[in-house]
C-alpha atoms as one frame of an Amber mdcrd trajectory, in Angstrom:
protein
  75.445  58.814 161.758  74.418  57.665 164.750  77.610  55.326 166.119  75.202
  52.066 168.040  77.985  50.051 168.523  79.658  52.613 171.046  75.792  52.842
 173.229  77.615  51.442 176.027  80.389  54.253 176.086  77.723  57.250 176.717
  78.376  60.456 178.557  78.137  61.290 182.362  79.024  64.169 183.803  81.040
  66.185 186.888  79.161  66.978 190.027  79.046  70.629 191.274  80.442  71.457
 194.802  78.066  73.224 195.706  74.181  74.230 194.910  74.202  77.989 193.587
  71.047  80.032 192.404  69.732  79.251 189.102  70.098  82.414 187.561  72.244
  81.007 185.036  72.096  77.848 183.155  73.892  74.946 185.712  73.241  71.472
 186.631  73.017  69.209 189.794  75.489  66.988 188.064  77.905  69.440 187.634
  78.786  73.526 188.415  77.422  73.854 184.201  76.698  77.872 184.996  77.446
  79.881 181.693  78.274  83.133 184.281  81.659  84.339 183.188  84.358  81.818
 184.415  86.668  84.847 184.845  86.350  85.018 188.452  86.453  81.402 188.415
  89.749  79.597 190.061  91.989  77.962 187.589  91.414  74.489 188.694  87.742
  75.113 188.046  88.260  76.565 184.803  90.636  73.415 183.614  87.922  70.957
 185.019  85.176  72.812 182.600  87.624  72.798 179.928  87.763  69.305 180.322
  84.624  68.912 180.417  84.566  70.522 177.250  86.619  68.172 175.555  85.199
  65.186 176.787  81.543  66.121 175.688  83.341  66.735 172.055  84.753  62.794
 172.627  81.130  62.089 173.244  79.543  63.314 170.152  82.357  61.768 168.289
  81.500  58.770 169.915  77.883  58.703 168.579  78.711  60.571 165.094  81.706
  58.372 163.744  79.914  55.412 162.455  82.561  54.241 160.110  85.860  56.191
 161.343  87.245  55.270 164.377  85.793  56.538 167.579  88.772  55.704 170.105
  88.951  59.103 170.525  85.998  59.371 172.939  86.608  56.704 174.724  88.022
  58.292 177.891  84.479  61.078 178.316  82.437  58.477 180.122  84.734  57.528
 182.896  86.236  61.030 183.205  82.627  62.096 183.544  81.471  59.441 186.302
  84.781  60.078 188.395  84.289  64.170 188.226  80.648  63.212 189.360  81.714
  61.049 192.319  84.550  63.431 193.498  82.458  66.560 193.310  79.275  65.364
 195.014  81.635  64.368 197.566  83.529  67.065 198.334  79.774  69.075 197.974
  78.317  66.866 201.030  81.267  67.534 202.808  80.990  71.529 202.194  77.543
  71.068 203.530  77.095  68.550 206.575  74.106  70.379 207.269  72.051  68.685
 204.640  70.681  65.018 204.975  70.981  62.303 202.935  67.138  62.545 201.724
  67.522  66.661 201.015  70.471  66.034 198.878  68.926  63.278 196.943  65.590
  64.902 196.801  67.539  68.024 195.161  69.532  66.155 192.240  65.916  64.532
 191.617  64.112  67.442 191.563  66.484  69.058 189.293  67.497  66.379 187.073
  64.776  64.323 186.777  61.936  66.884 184.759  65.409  67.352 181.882  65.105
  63.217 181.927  61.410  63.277 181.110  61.268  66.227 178.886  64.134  64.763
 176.476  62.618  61.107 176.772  59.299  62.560 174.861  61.386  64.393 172.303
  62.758  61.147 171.771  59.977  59.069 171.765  58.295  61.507 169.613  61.256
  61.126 166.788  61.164  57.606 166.872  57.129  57.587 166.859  57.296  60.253
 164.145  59.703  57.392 161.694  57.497  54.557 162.667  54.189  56.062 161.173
  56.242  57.593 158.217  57.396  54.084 157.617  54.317  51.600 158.838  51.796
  53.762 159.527  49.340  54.278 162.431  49.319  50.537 163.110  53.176  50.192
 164.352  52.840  52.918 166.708  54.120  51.608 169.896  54.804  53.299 173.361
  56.784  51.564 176.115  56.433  52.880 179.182  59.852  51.222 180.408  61.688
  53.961 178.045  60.550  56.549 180.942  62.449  55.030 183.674  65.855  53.409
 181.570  65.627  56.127 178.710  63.594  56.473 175.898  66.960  56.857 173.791
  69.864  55.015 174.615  72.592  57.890 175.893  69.884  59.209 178.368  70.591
  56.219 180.259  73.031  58.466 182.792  70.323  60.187 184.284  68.989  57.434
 186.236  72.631  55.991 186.992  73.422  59.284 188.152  70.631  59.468 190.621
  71.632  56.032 191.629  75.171  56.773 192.145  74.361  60.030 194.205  71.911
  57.595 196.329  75.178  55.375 197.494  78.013  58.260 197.477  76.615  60.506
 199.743  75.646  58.778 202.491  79.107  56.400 202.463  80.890  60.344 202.249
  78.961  60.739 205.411  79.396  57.447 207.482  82.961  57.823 206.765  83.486
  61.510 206.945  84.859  61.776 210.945  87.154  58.564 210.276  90.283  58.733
 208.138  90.849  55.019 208.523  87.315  53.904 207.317  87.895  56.038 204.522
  91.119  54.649 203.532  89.448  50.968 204.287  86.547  52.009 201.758  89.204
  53.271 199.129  91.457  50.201 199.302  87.903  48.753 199.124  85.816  50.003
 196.234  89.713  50.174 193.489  89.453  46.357 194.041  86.085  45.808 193.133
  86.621  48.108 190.034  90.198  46.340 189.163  87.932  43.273 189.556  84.976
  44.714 187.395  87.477  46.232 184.538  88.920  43.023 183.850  86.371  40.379
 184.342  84.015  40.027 181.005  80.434  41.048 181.231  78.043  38.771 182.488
  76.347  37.207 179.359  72.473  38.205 180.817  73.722  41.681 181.322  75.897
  41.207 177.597  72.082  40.342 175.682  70.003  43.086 177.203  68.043  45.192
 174.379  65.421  47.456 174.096  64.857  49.908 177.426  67.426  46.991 179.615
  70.578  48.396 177.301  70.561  50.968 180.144  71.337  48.579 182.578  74.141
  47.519 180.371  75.553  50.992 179.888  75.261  51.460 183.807  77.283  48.268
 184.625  80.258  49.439 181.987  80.387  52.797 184.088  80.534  50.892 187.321
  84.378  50.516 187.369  84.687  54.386 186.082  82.404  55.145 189.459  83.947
  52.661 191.893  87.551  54.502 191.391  85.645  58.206 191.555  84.593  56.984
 194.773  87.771  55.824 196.069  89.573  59.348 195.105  86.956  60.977 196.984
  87.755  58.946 199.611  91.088  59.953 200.077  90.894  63.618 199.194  87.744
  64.198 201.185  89.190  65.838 204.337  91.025  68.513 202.143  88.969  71.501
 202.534  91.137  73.198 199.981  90.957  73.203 196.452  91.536  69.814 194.788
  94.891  69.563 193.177  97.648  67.199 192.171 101.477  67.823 191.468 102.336
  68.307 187.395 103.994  64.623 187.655 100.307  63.201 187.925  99.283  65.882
 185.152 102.215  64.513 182.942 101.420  61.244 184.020  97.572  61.653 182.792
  98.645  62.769 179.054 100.158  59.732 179.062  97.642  57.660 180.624  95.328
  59.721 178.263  96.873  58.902 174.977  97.528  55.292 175.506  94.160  55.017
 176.223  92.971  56.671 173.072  95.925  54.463 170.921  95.074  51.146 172.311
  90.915  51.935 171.405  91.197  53.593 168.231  90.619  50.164 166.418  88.814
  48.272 168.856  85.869  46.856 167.782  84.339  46.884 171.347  85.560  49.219
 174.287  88.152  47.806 176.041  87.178  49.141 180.129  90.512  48.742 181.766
  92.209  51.314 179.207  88.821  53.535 179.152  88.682  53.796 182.800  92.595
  54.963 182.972  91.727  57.286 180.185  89.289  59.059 182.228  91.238  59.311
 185.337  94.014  60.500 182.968  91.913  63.015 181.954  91.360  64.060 185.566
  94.559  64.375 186.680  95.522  66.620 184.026  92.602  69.157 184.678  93.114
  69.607 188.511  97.289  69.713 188.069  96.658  72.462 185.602  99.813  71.485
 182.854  96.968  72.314 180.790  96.294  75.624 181.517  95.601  78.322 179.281
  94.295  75.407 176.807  91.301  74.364 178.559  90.037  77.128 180.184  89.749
  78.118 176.643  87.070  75.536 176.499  85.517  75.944 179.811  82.242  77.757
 178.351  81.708  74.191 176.533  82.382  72.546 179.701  79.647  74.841 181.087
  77.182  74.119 178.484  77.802  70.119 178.720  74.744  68.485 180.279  72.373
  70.182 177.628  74.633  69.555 174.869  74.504  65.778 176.215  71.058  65.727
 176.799  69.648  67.381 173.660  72.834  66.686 170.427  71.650  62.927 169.252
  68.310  64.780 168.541  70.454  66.435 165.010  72.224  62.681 164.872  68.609
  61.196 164.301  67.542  64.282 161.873  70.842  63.119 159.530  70.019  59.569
 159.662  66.574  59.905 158.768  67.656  62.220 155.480  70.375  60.156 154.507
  67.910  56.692 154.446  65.400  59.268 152.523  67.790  60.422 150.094  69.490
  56.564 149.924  72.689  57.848 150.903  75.234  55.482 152.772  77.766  55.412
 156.082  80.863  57.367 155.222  83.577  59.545 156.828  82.026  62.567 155.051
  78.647  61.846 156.625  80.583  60.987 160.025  82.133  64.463 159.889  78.900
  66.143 159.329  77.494  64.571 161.669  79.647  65.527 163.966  79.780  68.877
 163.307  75.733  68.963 162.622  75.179  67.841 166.314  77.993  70.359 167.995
  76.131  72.928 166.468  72.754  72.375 166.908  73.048  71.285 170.449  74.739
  74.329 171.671  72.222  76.463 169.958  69.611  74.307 171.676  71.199  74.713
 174.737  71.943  78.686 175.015  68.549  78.904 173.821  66.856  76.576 176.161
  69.032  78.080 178.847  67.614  81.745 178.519  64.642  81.865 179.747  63.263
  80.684 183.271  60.127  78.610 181.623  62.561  76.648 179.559  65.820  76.483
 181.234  65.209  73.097 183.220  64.741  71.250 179.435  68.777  71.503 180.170
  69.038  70.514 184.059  69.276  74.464 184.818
């Protein structure tokens, strides 16, 4: 079933270092080509593979209605930090692009994938309200088309947003080593502050097409500390990389963060947050390797997976209230498995041809 009580915890993905032909299927948000990831470097490989995991946390997240869903817990900040320390190290790569050209990119290549998946959306939930009420309770609101016309497409526009503010602090700060150590020190307070502090009760009660602004504001934290480690690691020109200590460090960072949310009621930030930073430091110290690059081609595949699995989610839930059958862990697990499928078949599909590869950011 479709897991509401987790909306908040909804995926975001890596950004790509750098932009690359679309021959194959990729995304602004992140390098998502499905070319062989043979000639790939191993870092690159472990960061897909963990990509791959995460977007498996994700659809766990939104399947597991009545078995726990701590498991997933750690995708969306993993996610929003990849995002902020790739599009970094991607403006730095290229100082030859503004601001507005960078922007105008992720839009232009992100934003018809929003759209596209908002009417599919719309259309499912149009399709239930006439099967249920008839003509007369079909409503359209337009605010879906800018928040989200489902709630996990929420991302897109934070994305956007988040690009907006990244790149052009990457490039105020990129000639001064102390400003970006000021902004670093700078941006982990204000997420220490943000993790810990409760959420404001008018952001708390938002419904309808404002739950996006709720989502957004539990990623904030997740974003702040993506920013700061691209802060600090933005003048290394080589490949990212920490020591196995930090790797080992992660796992555990990583599985505390999974035990202390596996029977929370409501996400708990502070542990989420270190879960996904966890999660980061064991794909670019490579401990990990030859288990995720196993998974990299899932990694690869993740934005249309994202974008395109709750679609199988909605299909269950609207034959289990047909057939009258209840929330369980059986229907959890198909679920789960219903939406893996069908969303990477949607995806390779989508991803073939030229006239339909953009349905997946490509």
């Amino acid at each position: 079933m479709v897991n509401s009580k987790c909306s908040p915890a909804l995926s975001v993905f890596g950004s790509g270092e750098q932009d690359q032909p679309m021959t194959t299927l990729s995304a602004s948000t992140a390098d998502f080509s499905v070319a062989s990831h043979a000639a790939m470097p191993s870092r690159s490989k472990n960061l897909d593979g963990m990509r791959g995991l995460a977007i498996l946390g994700v659809i766990w997240l939104h399947a597991a209605a009545t078995l726990p869903e701590g498991a997933g817990m750690f995708a969306v900040p993993f996610f929003v930090i990849v995002a902020m320390v790739m599009t970094a190290r991607s403006v730095v790569r290229h100082p030859e692009q503004s601001t507005a050209a960078y922007v105008g990119k992720r839009i232009a290549r992100l934003y018809p994938a929003f759209l596209f998946w908002c009417l599919v959306y719309e259309a499912i939930r149009q399709a239930k309200a006439l099967q249920t009420g008839g003509i007369g309770s079909i409503r359209i609101d337009m605010r879906g088309f800018v928040g989200g016309t489902y709630e996990h497409l929420w991302f897109v526009p934070f994305l956007l947003l988040a690009t907006m503010i990244i790149v052009p602090l990457v490039k105020l700060t990129s000639r001064s080593v102390p400003a970006q150590r000021t902004v670093a020190v700078m941006v982990i307070v204000a997420a220490i502050i943000l993790s810990i502090l409760p959420v404001p009760p008018q952001i708390q009660m938002l419904e309808g097409p404002w739950k996006c602004i709720r989502a957004s504001y539990w990623a904030l934290p997740a974003m702040l500390t993506g920013i700061a480690i691209a802060m600090l690691g933005m003048n290394r020109r080589a490949e990212l990389r920490v020591p196995p200590a930090l790797g080992y460090a992660g796992i555990v960072l990583l599985v505390a963060s999974t035990a202390v949310q596996w029977h929370a009621t409501d996400p708990w930030l502070p542990a989420a947050t270190l879960g996904g930073l966890g999660a980061l430091w064991i794909a670019m110290s490579g401990i990990a390797s030859p288990l995720l690059p196993r998974m990299a081609w899932l990694g690869a595949m993740s934005l249309g997976i994202y974008l395109s699995h709750v679609v199988f989610l909605r299909v269950l839930v609207i034959v289990c209230e047909k057939k009258q059958i209840g929330a369980g862990a059986a229907v959890d697990v198909i679920g789960f498995v219903l939406a893996l499928i069908g969303a990477i078949a949607v995806t390779w599909t989508l991803s073939r041809s030229r006239w339909t590869r953009w349905t997946v950011g490509a």
